[in-house]
PyMOL Python script that loads the backbone (N, CA, C, O; Angstrom):
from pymol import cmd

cmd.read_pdbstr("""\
ATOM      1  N   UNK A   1     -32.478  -6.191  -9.539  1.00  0.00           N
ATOM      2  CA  UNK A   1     -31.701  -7.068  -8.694  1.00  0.00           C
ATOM      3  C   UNK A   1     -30.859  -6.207  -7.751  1.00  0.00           C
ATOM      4  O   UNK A   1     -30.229  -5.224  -8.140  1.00  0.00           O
ATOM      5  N   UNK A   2     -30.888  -6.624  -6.534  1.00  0.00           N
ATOM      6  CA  UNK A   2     -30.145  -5.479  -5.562  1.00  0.00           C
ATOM      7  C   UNK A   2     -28.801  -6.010  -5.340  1.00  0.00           C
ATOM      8  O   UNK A   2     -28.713  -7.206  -5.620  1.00  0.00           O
ATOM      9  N   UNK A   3     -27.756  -5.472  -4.926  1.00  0.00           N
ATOM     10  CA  UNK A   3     -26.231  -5.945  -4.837  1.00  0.00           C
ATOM     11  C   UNK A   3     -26.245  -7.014  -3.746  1.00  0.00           C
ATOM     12  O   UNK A   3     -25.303  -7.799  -3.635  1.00  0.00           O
ATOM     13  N   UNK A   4     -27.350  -7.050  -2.912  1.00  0.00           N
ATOM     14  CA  UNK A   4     -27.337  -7.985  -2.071  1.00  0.00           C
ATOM     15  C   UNK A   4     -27.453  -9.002  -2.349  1.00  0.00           C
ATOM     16  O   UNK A   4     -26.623  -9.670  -1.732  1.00  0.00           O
ATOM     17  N   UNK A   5     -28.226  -9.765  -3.163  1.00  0.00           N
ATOM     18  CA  UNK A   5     -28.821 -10.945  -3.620  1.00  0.00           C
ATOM     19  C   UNK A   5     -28.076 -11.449  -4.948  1.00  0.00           C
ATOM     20  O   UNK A   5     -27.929 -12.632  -5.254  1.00  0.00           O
ATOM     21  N   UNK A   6     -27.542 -10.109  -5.834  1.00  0.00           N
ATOM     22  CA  UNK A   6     -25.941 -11.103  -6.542  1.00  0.00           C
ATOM     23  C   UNK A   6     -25.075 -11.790  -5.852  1.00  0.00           C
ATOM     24  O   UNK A   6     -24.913 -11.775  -4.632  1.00  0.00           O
ATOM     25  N   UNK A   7     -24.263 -12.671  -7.009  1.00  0.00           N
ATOM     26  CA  UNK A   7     -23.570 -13.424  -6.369  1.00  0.00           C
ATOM     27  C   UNK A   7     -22.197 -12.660  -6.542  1.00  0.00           C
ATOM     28  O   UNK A   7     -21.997 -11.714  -7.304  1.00  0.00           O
ATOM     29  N   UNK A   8     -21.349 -13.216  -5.740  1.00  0.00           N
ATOM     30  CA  UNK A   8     -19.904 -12.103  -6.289  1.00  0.00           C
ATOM     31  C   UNK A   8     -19.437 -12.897  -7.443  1.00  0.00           C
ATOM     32  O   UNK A   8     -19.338 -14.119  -7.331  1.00  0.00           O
ATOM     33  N   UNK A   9     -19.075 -12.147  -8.802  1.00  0.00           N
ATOM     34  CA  UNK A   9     -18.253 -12.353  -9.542  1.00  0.00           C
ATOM     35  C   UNK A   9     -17.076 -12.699  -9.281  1.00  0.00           C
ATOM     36  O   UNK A   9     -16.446 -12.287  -8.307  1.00  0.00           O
ATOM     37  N   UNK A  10     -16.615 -13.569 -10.204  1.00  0.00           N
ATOM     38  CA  UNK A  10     -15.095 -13.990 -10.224  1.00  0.00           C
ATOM     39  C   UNK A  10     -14.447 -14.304 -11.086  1.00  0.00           C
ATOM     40  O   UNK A  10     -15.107 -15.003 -11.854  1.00  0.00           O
ATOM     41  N   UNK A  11     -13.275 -14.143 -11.464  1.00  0.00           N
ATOM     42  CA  UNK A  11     -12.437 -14.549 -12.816  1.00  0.00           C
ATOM     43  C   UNK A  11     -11.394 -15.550 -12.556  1.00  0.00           C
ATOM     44  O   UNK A  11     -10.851 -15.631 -11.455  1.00  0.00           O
ATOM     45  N   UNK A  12     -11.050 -16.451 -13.727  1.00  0.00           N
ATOM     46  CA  UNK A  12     -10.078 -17.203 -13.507  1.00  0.00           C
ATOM     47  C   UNK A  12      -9.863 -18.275 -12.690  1.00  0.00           C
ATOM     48  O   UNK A  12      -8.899 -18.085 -11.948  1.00  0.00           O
ATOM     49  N   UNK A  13     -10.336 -19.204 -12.566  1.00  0.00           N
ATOM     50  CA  UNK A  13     -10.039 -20.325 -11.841  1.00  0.00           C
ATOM     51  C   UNK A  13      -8.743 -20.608 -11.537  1.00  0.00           C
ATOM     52  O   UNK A  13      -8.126 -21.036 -12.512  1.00  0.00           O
ATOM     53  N   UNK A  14      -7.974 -20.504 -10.322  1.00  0.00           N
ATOM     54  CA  UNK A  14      -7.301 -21.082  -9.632  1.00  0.00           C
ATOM     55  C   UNK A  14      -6.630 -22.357  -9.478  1.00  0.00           C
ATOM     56  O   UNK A  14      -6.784 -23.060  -8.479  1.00  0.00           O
ATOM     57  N   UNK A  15      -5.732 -22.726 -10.658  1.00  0.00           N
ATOM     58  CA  UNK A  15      -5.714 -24.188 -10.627  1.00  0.00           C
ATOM     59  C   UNK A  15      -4.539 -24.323  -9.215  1.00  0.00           C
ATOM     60  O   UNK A  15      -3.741 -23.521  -8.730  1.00  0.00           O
ATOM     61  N   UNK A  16      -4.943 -25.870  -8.856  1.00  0.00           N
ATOM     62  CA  UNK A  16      -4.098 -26.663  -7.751  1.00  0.00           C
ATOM     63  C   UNK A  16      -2.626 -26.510  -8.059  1.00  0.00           C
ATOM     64  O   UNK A  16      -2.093 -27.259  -8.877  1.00  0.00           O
ATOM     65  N   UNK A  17      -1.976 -25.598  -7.453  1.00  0.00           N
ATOM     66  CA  UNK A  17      -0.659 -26.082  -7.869  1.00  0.00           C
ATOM     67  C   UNK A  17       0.096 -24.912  -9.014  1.00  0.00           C
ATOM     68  O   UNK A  17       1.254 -24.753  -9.402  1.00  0.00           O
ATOM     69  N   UNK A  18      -1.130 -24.265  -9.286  1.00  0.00           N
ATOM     70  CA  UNK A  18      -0.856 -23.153  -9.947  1.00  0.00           C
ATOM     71  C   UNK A  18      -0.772 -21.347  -9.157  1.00  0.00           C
ATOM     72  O   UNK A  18      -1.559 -20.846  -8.354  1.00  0.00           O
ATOM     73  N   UNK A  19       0.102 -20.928  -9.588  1.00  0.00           N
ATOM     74  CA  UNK A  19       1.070 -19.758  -8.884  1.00  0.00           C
ATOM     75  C   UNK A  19       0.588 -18.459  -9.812  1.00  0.00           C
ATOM     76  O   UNK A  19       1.284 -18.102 -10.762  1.00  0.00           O
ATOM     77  N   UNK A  20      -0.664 -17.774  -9.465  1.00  0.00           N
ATOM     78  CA  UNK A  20      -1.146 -16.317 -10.186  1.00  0.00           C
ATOM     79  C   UNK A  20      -0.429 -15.542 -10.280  1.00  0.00           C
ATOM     80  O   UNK A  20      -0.522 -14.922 -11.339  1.00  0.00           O
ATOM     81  N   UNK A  21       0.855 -15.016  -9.168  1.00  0.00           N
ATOM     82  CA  UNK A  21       1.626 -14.410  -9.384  1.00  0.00           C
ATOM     83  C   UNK A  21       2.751 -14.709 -10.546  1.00  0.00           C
ATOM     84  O   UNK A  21       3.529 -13.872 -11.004  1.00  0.00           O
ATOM     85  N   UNK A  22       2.676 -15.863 -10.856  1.00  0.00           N
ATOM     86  CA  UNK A  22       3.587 -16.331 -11.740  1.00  0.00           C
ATOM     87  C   UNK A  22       3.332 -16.307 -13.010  1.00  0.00           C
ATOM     88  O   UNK A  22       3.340 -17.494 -13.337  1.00  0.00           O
ATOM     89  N   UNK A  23       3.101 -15.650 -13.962  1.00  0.00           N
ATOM     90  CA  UNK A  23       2.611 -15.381 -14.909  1.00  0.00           C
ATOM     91  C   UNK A  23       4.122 -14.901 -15.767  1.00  0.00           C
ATOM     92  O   UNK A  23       5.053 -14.099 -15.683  1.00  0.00           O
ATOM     93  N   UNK A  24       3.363 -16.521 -17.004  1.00  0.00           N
ATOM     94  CA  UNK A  24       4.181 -16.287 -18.328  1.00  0.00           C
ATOM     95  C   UNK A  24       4.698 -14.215 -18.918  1.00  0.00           C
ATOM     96  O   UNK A  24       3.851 -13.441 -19.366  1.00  0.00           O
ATOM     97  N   UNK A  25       5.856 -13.925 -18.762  1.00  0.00           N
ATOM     98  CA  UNK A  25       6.113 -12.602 -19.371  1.00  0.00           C
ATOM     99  C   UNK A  25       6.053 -12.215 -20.307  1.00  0.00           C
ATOM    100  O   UNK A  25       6.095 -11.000 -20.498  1.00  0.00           O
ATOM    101  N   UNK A  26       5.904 -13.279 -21.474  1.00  0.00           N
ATOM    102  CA  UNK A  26       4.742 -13.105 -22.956  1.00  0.00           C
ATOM    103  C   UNK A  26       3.589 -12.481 -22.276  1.00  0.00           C
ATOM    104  O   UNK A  26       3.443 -11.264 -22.390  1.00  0.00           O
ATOM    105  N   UNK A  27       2.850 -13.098 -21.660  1.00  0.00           N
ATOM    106  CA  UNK A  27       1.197 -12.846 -21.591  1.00  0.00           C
ATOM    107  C   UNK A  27       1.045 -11.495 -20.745  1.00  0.00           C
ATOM    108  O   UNK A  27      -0.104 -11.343 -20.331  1.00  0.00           O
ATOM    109  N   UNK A  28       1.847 -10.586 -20.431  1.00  0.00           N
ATOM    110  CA  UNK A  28       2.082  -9.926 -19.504  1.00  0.00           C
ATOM    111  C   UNK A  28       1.410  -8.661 -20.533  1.00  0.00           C
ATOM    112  O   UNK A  28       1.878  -8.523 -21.663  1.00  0.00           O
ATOM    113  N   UNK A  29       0.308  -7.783 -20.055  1.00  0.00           N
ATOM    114  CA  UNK A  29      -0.451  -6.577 -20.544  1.00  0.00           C
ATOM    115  C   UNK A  29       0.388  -5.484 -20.787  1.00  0.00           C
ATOM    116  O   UNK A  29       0.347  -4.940 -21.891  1.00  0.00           O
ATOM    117  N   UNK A  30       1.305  -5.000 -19.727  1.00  0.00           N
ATOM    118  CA  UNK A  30       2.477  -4.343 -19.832  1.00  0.00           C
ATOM    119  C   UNK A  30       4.139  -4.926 -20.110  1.00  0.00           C
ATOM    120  O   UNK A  30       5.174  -4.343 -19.785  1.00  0.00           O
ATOM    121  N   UNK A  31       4.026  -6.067 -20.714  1.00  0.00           N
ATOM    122  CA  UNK A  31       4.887  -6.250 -20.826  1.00  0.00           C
ATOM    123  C   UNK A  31       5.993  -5.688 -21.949  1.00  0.00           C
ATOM    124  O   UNK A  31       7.218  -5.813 -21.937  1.00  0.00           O
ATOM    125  N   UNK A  32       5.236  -5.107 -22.801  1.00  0.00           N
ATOM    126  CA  UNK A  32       5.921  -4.482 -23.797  1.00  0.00           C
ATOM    127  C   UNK A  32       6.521  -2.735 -23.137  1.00  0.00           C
ATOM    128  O   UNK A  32       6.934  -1.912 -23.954  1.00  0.00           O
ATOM    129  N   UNK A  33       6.488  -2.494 -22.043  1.00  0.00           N
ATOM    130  CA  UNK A  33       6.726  -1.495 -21.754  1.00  0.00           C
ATOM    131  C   UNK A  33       7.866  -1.509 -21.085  1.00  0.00           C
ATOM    132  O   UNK A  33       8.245  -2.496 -20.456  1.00  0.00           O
ATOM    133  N   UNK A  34       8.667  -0.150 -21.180  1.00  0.00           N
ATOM    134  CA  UNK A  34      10.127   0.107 -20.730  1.00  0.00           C
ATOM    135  C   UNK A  34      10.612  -0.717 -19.210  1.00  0.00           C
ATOM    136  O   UNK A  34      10.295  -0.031 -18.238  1.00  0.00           O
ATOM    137  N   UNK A  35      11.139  -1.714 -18.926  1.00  0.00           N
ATOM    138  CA  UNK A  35      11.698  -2.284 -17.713  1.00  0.00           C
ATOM    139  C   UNK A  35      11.684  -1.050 -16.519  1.00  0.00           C
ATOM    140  O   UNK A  35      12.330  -0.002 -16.512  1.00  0.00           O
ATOM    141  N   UNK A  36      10.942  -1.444 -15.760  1.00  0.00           N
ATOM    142  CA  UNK A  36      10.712  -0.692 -14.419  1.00  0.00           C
ATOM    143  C   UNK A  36      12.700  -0.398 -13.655  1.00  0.00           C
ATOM    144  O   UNK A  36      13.733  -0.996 -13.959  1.00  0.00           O
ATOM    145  N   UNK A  37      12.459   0.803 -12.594  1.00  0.00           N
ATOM    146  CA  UNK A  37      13.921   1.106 -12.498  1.00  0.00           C
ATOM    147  C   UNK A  37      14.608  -0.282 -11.208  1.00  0.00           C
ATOM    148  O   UNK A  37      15.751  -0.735 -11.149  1.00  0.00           O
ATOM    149  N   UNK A  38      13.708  -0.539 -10.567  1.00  0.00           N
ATOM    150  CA  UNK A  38      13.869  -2.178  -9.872  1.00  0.00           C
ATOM    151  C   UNK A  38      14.568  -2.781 -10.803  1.00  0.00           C
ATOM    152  O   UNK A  38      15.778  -2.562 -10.858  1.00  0.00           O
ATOM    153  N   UNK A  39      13.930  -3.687 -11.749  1.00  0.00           N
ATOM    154  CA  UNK A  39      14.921  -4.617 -12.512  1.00  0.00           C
ATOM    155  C   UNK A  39      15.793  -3.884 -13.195  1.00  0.00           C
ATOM    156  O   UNK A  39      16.725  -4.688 -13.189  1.00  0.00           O
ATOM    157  N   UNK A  40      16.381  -2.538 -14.049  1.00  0.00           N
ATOM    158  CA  UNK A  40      17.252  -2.281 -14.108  1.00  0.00           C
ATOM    159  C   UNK A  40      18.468  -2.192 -13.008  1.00  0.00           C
ATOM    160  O   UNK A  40      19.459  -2.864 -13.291  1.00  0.00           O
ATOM    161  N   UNK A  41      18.499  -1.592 -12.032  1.00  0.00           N
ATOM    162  CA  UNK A  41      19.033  -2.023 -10.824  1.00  0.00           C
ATOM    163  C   UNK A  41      19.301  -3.683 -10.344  1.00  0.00           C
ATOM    164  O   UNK A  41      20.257  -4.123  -9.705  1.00  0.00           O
ATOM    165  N   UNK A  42      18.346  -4.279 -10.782  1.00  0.00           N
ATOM    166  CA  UNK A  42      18.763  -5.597 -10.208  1.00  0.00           C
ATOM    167  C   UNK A  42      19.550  -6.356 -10.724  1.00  0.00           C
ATOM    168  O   UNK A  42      20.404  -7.083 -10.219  1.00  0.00           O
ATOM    169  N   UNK A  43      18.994  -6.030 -12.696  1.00  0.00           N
ATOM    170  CA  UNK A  43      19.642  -6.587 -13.901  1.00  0.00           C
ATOM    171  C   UNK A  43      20.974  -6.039 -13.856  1.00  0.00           C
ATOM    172  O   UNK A  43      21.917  -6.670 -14.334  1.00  0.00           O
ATOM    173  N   UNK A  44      21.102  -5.051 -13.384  1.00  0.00           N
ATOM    174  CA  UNK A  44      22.682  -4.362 -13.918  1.00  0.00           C
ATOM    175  C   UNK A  44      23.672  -5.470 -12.779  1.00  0.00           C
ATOM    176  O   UNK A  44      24.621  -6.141 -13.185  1.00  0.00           O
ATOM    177  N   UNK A  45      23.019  -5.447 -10.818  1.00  0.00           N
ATOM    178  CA  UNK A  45      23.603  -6.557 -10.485  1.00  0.00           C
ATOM    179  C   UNK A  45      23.987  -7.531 -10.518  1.00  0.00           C
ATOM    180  O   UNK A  45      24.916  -8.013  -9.870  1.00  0.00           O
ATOM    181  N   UNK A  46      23.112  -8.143 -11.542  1.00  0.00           N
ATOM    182  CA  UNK A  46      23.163  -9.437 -11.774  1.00  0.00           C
ATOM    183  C   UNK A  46      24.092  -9.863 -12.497  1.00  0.00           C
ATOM    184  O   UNK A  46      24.965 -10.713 -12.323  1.00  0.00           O
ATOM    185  N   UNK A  47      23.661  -8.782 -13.843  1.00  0.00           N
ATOM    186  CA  UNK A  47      25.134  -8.637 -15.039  1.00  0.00           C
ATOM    187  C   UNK A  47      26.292  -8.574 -14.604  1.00  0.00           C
ATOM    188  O   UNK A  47      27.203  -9.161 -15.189  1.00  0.00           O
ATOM    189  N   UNK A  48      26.487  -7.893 -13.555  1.00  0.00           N
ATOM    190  CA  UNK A  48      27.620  -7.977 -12.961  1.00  0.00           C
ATOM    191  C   UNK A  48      28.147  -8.884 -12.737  1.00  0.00           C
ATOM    192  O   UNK A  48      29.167  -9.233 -13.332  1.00  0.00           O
ATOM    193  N   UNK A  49      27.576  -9.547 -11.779  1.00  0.00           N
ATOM    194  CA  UNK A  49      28.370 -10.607 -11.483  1.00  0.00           C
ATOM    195  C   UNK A  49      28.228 -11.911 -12.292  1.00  0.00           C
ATOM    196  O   UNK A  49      28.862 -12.855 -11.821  1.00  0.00           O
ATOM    197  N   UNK A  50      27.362 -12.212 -13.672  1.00  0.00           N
ATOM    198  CA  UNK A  50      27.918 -12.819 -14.164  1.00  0.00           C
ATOM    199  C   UNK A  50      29.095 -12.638 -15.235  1.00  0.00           C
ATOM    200  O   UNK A  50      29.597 -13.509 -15.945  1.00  0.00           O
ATOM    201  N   UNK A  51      29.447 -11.074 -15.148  1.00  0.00           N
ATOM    202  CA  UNK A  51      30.423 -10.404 -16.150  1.00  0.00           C
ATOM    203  C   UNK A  51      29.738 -10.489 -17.604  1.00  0.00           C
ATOM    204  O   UNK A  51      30.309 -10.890 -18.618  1.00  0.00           O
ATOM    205  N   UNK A  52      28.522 -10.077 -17.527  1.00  0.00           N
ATOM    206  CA  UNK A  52      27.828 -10.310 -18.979  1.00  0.00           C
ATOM    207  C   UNK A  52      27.329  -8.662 -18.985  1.00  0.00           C
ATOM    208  O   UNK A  52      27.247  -7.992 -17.955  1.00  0.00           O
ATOM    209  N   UNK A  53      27.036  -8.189 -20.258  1.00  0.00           N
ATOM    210  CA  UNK A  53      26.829  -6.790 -20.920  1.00  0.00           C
ATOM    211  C   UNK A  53      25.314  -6.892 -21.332  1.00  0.00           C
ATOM    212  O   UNK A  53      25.015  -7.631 -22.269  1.00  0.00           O
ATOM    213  N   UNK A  54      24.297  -6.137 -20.630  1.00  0.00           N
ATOM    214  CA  UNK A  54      22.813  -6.891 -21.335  1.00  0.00           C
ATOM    215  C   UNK A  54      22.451  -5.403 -21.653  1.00  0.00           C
ATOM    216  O   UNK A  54      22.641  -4.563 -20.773  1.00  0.00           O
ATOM    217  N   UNK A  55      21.885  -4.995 -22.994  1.00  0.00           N
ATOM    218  CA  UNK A  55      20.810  -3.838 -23.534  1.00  0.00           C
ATOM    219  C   UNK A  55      20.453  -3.331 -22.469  1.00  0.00           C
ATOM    220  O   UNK A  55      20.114  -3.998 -21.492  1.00  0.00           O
ATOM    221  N   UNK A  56      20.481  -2.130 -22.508  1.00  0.00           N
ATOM    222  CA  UNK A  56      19.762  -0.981 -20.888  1.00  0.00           C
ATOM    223  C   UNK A  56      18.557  -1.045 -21.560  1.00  0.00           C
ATOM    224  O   UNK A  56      17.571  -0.750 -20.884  1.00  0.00           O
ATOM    225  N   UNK A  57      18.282  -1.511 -23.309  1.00  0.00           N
ATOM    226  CA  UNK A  57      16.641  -0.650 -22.996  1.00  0.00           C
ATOM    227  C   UNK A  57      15.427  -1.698 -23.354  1.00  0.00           C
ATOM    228  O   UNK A  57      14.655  -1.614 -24.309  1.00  0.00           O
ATOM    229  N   UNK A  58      15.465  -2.727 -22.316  1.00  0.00           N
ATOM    230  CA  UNK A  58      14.179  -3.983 -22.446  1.00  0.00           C
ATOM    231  C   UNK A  58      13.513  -3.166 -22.155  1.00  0.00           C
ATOM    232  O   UNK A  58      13.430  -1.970 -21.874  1.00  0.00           O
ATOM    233  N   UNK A  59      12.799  -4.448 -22.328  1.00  0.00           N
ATOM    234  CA  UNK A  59      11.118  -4.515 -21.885  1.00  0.00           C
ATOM    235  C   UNK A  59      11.148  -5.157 -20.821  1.00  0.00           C
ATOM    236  O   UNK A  59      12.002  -5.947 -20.422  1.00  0.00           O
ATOM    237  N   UNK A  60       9.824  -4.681 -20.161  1.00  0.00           N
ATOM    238  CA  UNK A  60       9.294  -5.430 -18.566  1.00  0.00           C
ATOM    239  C   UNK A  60       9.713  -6.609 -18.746  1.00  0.00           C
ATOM    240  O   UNK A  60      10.635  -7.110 -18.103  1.00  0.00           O
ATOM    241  N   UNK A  61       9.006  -7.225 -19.734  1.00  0.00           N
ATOM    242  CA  UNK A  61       9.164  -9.072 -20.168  1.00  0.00           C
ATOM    243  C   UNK A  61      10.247  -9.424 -20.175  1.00  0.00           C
ATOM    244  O   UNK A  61      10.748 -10.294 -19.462  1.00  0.00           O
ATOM    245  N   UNK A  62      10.854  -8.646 -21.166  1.00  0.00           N
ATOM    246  CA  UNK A  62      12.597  -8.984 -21.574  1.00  0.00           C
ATOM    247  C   UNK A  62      13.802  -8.988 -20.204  1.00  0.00           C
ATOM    248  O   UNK A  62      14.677  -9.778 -19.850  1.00  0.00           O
ATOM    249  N   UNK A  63      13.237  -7.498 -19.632  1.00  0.00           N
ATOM    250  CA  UNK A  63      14.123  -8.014 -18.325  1.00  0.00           C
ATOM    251  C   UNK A  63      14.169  -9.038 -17.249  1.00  0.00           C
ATOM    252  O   UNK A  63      15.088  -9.393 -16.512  1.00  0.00           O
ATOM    253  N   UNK A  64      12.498  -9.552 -17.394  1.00  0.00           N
ATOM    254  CA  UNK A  64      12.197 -10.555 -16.379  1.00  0.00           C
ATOM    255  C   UNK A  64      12.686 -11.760 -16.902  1.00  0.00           C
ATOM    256  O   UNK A  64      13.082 -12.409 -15.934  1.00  0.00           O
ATOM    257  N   UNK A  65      12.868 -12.418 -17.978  1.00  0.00           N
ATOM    258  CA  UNK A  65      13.434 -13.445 -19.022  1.00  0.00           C
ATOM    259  C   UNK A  65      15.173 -12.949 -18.463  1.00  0.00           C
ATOM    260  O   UNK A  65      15.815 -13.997 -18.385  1.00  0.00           O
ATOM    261  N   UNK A  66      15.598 -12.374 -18.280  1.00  0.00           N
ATOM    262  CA  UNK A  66      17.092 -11.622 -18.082  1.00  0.00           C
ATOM    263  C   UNK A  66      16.787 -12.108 -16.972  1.00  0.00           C
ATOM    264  O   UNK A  66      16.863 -13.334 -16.890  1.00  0.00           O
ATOM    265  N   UNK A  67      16.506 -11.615 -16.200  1.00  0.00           N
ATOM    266  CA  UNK A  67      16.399 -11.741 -14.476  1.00  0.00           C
ATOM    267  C   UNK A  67      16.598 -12.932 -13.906  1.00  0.00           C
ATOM    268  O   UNK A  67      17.406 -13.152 -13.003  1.00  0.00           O
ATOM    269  N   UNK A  68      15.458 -14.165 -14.707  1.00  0.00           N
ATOM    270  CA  UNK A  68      15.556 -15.259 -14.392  1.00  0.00           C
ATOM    271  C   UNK A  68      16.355 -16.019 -15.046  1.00  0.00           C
ATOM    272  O   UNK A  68      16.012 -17.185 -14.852  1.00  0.00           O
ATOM    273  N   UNK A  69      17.429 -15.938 -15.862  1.00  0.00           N
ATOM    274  CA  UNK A  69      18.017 -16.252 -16.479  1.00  0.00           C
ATOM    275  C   UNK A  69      19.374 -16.045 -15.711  1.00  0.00           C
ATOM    276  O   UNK A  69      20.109 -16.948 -15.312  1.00  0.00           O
ATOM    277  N   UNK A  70      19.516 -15.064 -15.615  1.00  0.00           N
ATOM    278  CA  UNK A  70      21.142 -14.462 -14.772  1.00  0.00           C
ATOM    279  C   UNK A  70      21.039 -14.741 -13.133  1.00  0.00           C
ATOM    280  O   UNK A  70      22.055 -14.566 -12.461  1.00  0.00           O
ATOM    281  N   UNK A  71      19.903 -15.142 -12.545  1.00  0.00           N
ATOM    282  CA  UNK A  71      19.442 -15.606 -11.239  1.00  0.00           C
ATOM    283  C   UNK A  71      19.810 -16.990 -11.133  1.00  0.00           C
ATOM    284  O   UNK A  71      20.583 -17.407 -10.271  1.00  0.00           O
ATOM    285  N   UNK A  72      18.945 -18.111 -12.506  1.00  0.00           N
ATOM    286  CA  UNK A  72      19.937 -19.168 -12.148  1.00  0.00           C
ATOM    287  C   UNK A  72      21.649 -18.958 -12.078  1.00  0.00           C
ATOM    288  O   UNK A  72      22.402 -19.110 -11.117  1.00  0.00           O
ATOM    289  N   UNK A  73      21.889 -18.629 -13.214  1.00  0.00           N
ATOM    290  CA  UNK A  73      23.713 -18.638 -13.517  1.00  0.00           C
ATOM    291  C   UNK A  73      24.351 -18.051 -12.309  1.00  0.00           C
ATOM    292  O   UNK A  73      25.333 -18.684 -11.919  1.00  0.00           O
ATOM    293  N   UNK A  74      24.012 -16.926 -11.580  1.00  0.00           N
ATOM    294  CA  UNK A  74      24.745 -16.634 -10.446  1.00  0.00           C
ATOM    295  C   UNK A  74      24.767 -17.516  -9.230  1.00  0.00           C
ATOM    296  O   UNK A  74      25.662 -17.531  -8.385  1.00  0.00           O
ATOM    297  N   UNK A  75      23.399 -18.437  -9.241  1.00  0.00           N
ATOM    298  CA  UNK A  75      22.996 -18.681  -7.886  1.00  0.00           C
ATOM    299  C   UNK A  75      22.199 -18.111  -7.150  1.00  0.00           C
ATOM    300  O   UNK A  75      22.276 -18.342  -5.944  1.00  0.00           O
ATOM    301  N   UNK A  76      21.249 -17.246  -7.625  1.00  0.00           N
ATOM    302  CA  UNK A  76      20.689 -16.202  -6.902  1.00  0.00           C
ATOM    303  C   UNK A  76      19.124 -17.132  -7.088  1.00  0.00           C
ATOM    304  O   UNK A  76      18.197 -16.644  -6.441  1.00  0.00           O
ATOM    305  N   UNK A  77      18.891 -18.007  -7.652  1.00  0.00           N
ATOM    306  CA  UNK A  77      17.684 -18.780  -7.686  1.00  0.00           C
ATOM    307  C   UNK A  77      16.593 -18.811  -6.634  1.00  0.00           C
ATOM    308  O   UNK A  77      16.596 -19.318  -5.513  1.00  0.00           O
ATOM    309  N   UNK A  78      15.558 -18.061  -7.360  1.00  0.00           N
ATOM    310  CA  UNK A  78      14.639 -18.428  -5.924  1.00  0.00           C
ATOM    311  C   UNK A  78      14.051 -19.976  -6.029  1.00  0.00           C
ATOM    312  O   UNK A  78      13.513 -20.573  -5.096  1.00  0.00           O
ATOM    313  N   UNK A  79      14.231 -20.403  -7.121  1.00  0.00           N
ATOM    314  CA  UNK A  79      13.195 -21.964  -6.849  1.00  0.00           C
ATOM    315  C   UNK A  79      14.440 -23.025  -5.955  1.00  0.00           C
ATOM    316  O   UNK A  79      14.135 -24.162  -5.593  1.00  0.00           O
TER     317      UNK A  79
END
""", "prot")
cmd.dss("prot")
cmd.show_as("cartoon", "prot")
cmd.util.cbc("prot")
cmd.orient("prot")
């Protein structure tokens, strides 16, 4: 079979209304790994200004659960 005459592969169906980038931070492959220096930086802002003290040493997941968490409470909400 020549590459021409396959069809292209594809994964994952695309639901209506559904956001790929948005992906549960449980299900996340790296999520068990040390919080990138972005969300530390962002998290430490955030902490700030809600005057809250959060662990320096999450996880990817854990900080993103933080992130969106201290994003509503400040106001910093993207939805």
């Amino acid at each position: 079979m020549s590459d021409s005459s396959r069809e292209e592969e594809t994964l994952g169906a695309v639901r209506e209304n559904d956001n790929p980038a948005e992906k549960d931070p449980s299900d996340w492959v790296t999520g068990d790994e040390p919080m990138t220096a972005p969300q530390r930086s962002y998290l430490d802002t955030l902490a700030r200004e809600a005057g809250e003290e959060i662990p320096a040493d999450l996880t990817k997941a854990e900080a993103s659960e933080q992130i969106d968490r201290l994003q509503s409470e400040t106001g910093r909400s993207t939805e």
